[in-house]
C-alpha positions in Angstrom: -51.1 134.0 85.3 -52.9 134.4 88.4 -55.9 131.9 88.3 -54.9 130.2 85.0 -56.0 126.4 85.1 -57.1 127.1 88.8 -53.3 127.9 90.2 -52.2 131.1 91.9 -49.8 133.0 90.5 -47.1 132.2 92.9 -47.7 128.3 92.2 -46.9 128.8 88.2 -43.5 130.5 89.3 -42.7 127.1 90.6 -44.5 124.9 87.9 -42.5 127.3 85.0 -39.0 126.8 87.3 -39.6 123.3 87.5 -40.2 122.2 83.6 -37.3 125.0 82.5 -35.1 122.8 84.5 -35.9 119.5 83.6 -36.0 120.7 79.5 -32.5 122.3 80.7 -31.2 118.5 81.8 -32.6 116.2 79.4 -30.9 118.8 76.6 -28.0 118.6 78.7 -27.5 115.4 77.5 -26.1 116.6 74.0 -24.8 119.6 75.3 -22.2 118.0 77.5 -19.1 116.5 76.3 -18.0 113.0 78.3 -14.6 112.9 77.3 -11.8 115.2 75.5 -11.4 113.2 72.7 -15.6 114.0 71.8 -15.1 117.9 72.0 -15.2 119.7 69.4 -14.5 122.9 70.2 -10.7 121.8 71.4 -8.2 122.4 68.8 -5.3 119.4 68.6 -3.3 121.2 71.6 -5.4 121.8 74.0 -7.0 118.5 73.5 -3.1 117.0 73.9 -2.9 119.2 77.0 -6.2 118.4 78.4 -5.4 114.5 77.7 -1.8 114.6 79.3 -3.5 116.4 82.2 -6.3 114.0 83.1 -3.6 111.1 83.0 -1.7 112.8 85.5 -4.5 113.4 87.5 -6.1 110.1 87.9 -2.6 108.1 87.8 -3.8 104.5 88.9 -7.3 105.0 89.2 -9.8 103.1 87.2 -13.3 104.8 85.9 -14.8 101.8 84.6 -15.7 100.2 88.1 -16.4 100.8 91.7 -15.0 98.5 93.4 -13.7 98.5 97.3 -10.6 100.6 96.2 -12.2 102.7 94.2 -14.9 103.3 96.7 -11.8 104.2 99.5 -10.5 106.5 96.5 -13.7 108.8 96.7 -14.0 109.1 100.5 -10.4 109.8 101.0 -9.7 112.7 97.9 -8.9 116.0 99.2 -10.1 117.0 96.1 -13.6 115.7 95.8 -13.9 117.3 99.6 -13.1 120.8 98.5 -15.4 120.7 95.5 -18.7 120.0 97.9 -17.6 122.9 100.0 
């Protein structure tokens, strides 16, 4: 594709990258599944399992706000530190 529309080859590498990944997240929109009770590949178990899970996870914690608690939640999860690692 060298010289195609005035670009080196090397510079299409990067334009073809770029619009792969932004088709890739606006489809990513329908492809991911927000919440157990949405997916549709879980059968009634592991959705049950998956539910029971996630309450025993989050035990207080609210997702439908940040407030100043929430906020002290984020920073101070041992969790949330090991998965930027």
């Amino acid at each position: 594709m060298d010289g195609i529309g005035g670009y080196e080859g090397w510079r299409w590498i990067f334009i073809i990258e770029g619009l792969l990944t932004v088709v890739v997240g606006l489809m990513s929109k329908w492809w991911i599944v927000d919440w157990p009770e949405t997916a549709t590949f879980l059968n009634d178990e592991e959705r049950r399992l998956l539910i029971q899970k996630l309450i025993e996870d989050s035990g207080s914690a609210r997702m439908d706000r940040l407030d100043k608690t929430a906020v002290k939640r984020v920073f101070f999860d041992w969790k949330i530190w090991c998965g930027t690692l």
